[in-house]
PDB file with one MODEL, atoms N, CA, C and O in Angstrom:
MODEL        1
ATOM      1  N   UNK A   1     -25.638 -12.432 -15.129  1.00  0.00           N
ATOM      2  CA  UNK A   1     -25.265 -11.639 -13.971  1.00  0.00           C
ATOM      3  C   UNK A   1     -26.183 -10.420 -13.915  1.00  0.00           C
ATOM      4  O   UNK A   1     -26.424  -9.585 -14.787  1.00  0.00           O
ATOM      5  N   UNK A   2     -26.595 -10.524 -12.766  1.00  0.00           N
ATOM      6  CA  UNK A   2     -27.360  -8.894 -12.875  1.00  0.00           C
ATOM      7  C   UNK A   2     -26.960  -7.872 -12.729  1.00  0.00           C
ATOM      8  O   UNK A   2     -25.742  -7.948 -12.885  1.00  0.00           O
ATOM      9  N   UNK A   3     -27.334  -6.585 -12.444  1.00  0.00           N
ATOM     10  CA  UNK A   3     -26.598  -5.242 -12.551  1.00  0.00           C
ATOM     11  C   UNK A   3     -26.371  -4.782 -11.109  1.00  0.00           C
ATOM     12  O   UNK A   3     -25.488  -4.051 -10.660  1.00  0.00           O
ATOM     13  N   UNK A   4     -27.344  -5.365 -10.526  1.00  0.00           N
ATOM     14  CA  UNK A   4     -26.724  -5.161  -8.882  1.00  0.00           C
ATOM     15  C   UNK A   4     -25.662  -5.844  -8.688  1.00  0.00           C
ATOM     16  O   UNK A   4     -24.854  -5.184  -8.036  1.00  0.00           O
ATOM     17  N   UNK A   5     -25.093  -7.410  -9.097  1.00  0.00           N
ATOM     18  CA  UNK A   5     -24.005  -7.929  -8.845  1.00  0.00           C
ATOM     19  C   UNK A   5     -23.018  -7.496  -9.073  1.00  0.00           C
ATOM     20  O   UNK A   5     -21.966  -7.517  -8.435  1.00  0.00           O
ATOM     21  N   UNK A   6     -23.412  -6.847 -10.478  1.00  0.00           N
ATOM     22  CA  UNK A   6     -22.050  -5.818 -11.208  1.00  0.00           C
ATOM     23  C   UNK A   6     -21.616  -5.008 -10.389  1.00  0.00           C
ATOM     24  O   UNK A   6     -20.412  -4.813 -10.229  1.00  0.00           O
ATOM     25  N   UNK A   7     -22.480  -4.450  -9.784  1.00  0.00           N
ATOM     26  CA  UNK A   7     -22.311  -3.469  -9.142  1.00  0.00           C
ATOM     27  C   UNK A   7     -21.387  -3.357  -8.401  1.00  0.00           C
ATOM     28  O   UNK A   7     -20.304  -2.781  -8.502  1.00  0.00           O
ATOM     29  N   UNK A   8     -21.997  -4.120  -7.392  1.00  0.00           N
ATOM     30  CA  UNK A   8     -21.511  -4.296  -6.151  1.00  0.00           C
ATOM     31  C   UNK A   8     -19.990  -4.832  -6.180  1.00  0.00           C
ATOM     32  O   UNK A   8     -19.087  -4.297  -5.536  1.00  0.00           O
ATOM     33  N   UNK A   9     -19.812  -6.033  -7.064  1.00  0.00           N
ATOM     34  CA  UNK A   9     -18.347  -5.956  -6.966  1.00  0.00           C
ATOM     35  C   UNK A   9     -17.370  -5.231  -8.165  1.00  0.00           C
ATOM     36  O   UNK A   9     -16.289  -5.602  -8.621  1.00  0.00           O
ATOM     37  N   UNK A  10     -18.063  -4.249  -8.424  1.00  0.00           N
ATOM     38  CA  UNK A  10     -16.769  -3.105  -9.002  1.00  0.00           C
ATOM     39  C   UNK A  10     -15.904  -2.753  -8.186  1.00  0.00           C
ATOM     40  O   UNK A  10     -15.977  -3.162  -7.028  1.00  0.00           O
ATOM     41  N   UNK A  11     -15.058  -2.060  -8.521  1.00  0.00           N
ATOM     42  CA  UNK A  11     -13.901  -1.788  -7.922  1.00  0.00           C
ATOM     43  C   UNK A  11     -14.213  -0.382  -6.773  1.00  0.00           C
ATOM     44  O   UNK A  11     -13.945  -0.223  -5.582  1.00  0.00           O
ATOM     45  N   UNK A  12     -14.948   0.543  -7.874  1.00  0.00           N
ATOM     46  CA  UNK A  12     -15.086   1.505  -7.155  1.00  0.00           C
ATOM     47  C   UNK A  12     -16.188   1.640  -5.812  1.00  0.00           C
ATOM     48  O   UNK A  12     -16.460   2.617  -5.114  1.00  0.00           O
ATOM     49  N   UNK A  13     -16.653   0.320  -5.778  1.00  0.00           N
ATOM     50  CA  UNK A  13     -17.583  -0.011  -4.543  1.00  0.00           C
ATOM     51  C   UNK A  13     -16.845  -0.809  -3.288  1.00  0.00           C
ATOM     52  O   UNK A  13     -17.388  -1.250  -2.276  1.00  0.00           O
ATOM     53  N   UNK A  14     -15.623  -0.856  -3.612  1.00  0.00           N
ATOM     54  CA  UNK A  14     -14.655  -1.653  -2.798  1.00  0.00           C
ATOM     55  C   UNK A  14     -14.212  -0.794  -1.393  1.00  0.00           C
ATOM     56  O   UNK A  14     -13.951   0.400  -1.250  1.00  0.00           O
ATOM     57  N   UNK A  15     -14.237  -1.763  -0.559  1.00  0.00           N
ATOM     58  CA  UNK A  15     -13.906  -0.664   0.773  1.00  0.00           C
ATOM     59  C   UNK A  15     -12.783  -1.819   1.737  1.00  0.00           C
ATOM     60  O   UNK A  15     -13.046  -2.954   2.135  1.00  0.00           O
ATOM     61  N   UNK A  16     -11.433  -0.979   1.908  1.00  0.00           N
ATOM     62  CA  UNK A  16     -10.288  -1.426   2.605  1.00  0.00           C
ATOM     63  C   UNK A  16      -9.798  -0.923   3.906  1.00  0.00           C
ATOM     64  O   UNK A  16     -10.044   0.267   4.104  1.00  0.00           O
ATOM     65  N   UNK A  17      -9.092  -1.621   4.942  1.00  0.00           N
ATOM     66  CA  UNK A  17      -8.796  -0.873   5.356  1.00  0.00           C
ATOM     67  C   UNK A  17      -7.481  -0.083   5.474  1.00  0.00           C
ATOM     68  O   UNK A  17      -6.502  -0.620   4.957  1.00  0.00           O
ATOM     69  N   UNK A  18      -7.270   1.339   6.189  1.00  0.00           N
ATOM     70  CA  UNK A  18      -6.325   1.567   5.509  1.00  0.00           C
ATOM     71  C   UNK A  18      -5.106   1.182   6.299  1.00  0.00           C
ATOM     72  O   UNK A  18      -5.163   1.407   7.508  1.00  0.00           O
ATOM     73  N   UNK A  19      -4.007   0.636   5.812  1.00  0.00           N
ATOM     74  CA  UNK A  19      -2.896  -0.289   6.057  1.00  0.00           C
ATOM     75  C   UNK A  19      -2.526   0.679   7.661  1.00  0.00           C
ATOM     76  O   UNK A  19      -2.473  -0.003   8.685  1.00  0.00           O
ATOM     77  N   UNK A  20      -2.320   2.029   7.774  1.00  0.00           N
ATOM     78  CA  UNK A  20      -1.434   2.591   8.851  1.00  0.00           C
ATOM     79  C   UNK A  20      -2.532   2.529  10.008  1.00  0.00           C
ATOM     80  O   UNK A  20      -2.427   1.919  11.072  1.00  0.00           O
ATOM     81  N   UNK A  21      -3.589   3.281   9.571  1.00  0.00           N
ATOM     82  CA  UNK A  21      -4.911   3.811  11.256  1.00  0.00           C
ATOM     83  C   UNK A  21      -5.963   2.916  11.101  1.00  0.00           C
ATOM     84  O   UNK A  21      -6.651   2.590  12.069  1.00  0.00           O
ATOM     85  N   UNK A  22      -6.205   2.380   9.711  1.00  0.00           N
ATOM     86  CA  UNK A  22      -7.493   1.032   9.724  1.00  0.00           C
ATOM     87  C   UNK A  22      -8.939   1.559   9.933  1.00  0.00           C
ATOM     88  O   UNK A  22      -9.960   1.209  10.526  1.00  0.00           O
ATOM     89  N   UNK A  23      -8.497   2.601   9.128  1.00  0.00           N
ATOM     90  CA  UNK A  23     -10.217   3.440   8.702  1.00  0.00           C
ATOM     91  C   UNK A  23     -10.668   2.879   7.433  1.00  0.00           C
ATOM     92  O   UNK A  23      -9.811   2.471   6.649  1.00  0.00           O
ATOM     93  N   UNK A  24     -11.677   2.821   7.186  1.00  0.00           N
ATOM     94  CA  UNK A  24     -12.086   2.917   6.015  1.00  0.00           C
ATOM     95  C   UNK A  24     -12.111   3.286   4.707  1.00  0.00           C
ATOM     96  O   UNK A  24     -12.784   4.254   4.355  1.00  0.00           O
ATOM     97  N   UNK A  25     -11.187   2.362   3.604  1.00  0.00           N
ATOM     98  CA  UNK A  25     -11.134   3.456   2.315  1.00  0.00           C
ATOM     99  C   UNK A  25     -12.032   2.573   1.107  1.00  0.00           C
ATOM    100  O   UNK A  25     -12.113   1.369   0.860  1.00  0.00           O
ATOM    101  N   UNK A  26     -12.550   3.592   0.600  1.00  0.00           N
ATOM    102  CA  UNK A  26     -13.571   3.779  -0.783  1.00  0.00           C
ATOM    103  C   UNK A  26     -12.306   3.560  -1.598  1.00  0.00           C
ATOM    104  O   UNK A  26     -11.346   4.329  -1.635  1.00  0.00           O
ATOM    105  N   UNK A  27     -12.431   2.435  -2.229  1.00  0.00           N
ATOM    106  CA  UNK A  27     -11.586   2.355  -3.190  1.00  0.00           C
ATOM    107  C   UNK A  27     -11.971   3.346  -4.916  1.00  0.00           C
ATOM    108  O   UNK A  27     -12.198   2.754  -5.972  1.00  0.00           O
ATOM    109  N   UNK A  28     -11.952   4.671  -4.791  1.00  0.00           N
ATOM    110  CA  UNK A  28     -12.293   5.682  -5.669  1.00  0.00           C
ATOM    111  C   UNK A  28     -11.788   6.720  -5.444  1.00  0.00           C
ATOM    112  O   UNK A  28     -11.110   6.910  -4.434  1.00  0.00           O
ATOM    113  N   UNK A  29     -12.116   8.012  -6.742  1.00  0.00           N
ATOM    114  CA  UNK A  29     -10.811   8.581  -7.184  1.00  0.00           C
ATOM    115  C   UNK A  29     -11.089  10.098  -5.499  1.00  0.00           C
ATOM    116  O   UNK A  29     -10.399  11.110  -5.374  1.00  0.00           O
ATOM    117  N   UNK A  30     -12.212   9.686  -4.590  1.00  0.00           N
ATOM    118  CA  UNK A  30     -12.113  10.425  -3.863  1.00  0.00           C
ATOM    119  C   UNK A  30     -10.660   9.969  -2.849  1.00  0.00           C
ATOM    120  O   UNK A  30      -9.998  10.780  -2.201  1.00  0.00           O
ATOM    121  N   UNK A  31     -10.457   8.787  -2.911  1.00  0.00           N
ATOM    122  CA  UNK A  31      -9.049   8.703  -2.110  1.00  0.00           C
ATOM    123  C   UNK A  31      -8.439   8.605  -2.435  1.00  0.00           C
ATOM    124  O   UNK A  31      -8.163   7.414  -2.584  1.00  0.00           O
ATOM    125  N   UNK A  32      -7.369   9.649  -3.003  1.00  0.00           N
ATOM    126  CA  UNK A  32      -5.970   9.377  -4.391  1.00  0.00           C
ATOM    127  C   UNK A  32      -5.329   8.524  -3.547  1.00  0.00           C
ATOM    128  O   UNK A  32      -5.323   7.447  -4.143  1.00  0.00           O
ATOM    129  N   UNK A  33      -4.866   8.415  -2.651  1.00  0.00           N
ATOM    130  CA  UNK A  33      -3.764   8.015  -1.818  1.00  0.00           C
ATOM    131  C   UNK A  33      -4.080   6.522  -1.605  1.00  0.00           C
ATOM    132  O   UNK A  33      -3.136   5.825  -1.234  1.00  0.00           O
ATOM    133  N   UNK A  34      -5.150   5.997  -1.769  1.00  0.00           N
ATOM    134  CA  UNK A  34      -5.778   4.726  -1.452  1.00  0.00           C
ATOM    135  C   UNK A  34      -4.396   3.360  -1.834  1.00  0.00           C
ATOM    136  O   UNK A  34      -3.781   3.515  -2.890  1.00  0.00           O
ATOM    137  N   UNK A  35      -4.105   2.398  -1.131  1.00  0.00           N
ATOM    138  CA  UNK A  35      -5.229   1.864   0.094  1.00  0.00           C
ATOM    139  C   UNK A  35      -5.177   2.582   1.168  1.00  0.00           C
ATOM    140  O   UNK A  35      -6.004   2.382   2.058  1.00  0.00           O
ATOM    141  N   UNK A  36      -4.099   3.656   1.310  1.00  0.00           N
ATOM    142  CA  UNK A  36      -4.043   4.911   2.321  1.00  0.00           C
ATOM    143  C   UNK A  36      -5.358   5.578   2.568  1.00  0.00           C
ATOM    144  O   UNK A  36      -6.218   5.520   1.689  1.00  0.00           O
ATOM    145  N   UNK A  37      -5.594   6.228   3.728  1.00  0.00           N
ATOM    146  CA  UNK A  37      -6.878   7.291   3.997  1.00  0.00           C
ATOM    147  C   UNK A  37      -6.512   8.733   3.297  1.00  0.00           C
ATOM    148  O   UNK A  37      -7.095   9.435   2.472  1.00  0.00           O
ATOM    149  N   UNK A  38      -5.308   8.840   3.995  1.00  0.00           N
ATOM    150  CA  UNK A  38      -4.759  10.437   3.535  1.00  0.00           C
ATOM    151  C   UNK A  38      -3.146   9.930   2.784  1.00  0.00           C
ATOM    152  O   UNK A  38      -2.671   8.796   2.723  1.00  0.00           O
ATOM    153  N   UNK A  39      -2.635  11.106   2.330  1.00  0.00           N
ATOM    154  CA  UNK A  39      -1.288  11.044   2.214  1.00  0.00           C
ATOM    155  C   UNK A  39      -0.344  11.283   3.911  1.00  0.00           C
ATOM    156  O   UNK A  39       0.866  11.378   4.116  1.00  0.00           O
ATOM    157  N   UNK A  40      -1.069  11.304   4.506  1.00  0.00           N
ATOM    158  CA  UNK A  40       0.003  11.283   5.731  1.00  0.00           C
ATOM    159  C   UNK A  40       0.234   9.956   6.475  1.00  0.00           C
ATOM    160  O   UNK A  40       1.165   9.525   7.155  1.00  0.00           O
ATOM    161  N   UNK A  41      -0.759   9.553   6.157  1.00  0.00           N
ATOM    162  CA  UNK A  41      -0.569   7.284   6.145  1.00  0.00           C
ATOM    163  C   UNK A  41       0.044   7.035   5.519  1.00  0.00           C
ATOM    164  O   UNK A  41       0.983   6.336   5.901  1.00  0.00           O
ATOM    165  N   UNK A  42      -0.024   7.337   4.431  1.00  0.00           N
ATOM    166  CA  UNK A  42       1.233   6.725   3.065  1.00  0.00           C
ATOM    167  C   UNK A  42       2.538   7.709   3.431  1.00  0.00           C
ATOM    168  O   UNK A  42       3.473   7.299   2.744  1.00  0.00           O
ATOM    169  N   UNK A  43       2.719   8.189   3.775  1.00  0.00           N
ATOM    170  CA  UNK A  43       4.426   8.925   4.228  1.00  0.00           C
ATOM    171  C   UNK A  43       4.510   8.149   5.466  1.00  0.00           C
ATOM    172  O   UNK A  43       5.386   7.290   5.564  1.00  0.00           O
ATOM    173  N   UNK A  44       3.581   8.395   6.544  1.00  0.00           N
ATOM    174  CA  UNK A  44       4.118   7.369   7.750  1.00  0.00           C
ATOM    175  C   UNK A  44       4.552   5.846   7.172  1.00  0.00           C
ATOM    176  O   UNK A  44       5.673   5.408   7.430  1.00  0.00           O
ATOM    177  N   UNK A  45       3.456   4.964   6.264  1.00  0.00           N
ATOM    178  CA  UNK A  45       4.125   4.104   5.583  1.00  0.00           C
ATOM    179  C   UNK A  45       5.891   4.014   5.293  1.00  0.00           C
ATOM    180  O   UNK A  45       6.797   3.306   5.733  1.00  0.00           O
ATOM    181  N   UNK A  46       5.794   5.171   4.283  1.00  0.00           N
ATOM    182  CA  UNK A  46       7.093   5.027   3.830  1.00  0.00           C
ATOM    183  C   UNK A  46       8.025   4.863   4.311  1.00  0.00           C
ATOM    184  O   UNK A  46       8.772   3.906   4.103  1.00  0.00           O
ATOM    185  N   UNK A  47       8.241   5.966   5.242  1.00  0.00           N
ATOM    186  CA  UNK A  47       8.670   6.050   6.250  1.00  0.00           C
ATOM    187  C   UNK A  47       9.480   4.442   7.143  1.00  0.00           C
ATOM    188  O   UNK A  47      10.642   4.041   7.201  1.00  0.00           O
ATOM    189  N   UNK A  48       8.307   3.969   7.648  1.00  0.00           N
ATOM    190  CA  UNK A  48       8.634   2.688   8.213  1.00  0.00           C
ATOM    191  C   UNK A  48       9.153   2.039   7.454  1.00  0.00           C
ATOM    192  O   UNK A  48       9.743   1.142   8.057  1.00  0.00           O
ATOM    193  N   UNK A  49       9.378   1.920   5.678  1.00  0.00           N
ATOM    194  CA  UNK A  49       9.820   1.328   4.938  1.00  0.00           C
ATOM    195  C   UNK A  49      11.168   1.906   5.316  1.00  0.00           C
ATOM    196  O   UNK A  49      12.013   1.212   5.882  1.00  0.00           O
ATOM    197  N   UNK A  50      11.383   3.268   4.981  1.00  0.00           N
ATOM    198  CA  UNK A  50      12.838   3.992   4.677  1.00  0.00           C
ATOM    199  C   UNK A  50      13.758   3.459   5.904  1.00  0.00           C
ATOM    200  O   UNK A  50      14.953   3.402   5.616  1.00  0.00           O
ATOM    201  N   UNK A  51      13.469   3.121   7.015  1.00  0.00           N
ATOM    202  CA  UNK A  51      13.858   3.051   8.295  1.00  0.00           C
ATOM    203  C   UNK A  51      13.894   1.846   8.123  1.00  0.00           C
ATOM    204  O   UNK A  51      14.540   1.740   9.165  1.00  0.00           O
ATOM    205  N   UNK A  52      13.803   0.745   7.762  1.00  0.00           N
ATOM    206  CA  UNK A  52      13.193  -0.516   7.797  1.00  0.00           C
ATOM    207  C   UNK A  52      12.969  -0.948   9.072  1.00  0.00           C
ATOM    208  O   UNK A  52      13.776  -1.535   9.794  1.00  0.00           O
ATOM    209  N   UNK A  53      11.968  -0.673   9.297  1.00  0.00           N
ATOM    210  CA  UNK A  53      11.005  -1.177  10.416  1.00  0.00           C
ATOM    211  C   UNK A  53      10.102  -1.808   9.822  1.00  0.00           C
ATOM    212  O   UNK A  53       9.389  -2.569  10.476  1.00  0.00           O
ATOM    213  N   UNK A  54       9.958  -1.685   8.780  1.00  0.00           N
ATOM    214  CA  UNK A  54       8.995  -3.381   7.879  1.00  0.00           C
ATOM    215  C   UNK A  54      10.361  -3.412   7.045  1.00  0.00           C
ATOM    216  O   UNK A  54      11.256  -2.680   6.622  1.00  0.00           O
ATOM    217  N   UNK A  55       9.931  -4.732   7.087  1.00  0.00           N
ATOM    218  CA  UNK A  55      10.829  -5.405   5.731  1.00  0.00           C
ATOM    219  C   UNK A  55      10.303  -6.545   5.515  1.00  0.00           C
ATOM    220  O   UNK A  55       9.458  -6.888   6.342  1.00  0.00           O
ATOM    221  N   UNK A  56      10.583  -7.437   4.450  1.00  0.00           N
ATOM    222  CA  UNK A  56      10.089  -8.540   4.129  1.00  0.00           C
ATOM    223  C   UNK A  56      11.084  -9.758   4.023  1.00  0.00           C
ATOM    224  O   UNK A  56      12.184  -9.678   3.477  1.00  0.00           O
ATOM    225  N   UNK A  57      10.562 -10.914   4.618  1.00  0.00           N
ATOM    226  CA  UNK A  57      10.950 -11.793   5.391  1.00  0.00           C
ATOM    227  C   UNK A  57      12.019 -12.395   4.259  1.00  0.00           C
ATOM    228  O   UNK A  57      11.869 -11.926   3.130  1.00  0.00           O
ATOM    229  N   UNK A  58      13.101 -13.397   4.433  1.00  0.00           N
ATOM    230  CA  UNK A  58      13.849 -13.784   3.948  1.00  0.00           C
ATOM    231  C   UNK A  58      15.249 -13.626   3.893  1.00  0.00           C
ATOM    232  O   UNK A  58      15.601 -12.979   4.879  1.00  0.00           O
ATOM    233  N   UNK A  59      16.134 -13.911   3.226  1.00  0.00           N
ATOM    234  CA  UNK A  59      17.295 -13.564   3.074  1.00  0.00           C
ATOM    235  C   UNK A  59      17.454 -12.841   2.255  1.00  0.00           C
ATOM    236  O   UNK A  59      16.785 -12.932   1.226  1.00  0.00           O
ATOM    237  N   UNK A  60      18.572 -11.687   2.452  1.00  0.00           N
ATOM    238  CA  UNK A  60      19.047 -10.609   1.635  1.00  0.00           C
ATOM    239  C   UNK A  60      19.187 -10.812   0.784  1.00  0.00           C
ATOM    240  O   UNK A  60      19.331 -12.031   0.877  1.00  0.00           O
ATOM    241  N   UNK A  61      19.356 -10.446  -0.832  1.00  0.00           N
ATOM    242  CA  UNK A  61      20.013 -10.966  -1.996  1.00  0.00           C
ATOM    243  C   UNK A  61      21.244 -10.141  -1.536  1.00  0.00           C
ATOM    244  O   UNK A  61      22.092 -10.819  -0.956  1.00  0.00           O
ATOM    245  N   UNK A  62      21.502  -8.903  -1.665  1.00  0.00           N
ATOM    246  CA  UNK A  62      23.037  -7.988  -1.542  1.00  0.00           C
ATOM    247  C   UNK A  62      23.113  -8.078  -0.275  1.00  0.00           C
ATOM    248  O   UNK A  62      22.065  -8.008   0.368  1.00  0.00           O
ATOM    249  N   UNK A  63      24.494  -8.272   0.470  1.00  0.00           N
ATOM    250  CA  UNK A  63      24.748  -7.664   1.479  1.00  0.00           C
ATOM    251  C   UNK A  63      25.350  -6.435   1.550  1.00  0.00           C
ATOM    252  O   UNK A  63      25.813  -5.624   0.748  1.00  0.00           O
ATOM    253  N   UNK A  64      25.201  -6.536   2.853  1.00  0.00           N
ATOM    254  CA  UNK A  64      26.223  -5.059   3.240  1.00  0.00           C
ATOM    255  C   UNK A  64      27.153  -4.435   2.979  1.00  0.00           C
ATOM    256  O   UNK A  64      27.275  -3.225   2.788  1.00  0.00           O
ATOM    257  N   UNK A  65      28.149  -5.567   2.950  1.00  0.00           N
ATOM    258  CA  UNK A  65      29.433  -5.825   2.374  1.00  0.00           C
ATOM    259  C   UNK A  65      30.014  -5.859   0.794  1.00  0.00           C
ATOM    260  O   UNK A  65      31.129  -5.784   0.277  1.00  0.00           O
ATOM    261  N   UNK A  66      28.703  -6.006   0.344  1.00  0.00           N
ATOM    262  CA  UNK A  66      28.939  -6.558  -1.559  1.00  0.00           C
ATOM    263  C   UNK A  66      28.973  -4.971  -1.777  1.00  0.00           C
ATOM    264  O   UNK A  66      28.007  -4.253  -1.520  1.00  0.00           O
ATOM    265  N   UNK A  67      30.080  -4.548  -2.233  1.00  0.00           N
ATOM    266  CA  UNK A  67      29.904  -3.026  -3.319  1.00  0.00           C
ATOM    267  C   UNK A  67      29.666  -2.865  -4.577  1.00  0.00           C
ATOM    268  O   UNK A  67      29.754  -3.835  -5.331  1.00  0.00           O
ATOM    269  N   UNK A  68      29.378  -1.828  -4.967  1.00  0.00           N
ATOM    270  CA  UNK A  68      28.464  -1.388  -6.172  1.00  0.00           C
ATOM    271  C   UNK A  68      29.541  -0.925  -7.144  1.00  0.00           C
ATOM    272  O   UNK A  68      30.426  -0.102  -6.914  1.00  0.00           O
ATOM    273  N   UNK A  69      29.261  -1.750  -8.524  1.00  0.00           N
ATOM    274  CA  UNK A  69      29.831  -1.919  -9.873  1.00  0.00           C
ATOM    275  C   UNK A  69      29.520  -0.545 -10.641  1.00  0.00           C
ATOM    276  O   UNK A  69      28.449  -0.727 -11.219  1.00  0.00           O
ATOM    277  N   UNK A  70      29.859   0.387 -10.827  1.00  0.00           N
ATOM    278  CA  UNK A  70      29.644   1.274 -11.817  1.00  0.00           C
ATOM    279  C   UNK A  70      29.916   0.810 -13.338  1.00  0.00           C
ATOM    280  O   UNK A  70      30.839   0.051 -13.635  1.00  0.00           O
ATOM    281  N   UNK A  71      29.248   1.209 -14.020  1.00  0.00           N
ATOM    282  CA  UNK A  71      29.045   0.764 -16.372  1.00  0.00           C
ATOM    283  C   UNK A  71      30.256   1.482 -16.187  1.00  0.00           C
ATOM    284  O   UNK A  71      30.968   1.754 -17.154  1.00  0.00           O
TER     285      UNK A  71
ENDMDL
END
C-alpha cells in the first residue's frame, strides 16, 4: 500500500455530510461536534429526537401503558 493510499483513506481525511444543513464535515478534531457542523445541528438533532419527530421504525418494545418496576 502506498502512503498516499494511507492517506487518503484515514479517518481524519474523511469528509461527511452533516446529518441537519448537509455542509461539509472534516472528520477531525477541528469539528468536535462531528458528524454535526456545529453544536447547534447536534441540539437541533436532539431535539427532533426528544420530540420524536425521528424515531426508528418498528414496534415498541414498552408501551405506554406498561409501568415502571422500582429495585
Amino acid at each position: 500500500m502506498s502512503d498516499q493510499a494511507a492517506t487518503t483513506n484515514s479517518p481524519s481525511n474523511l469528509v461527511v455530510q452533516c446529518p441537519q444543513c448537509k455542509k461539509p464535515v472534516h472528520w477531525n478534531e477541528r469539528y468536535p461536534h462531528r458528524p454535526f457542523c456545529s453544536q447547534r445541528c447536534q441540539q437541533l438533532d436532539f431535539g427532533e429526537w426528544a420530540t420524536e419527530k425521528n424515531t426508528i421504525a418498528g414496534a415498541s418494545v414498552i408501551s405506554d401503558d406498561d409501568e415502571w418496576q422500582s429495585e
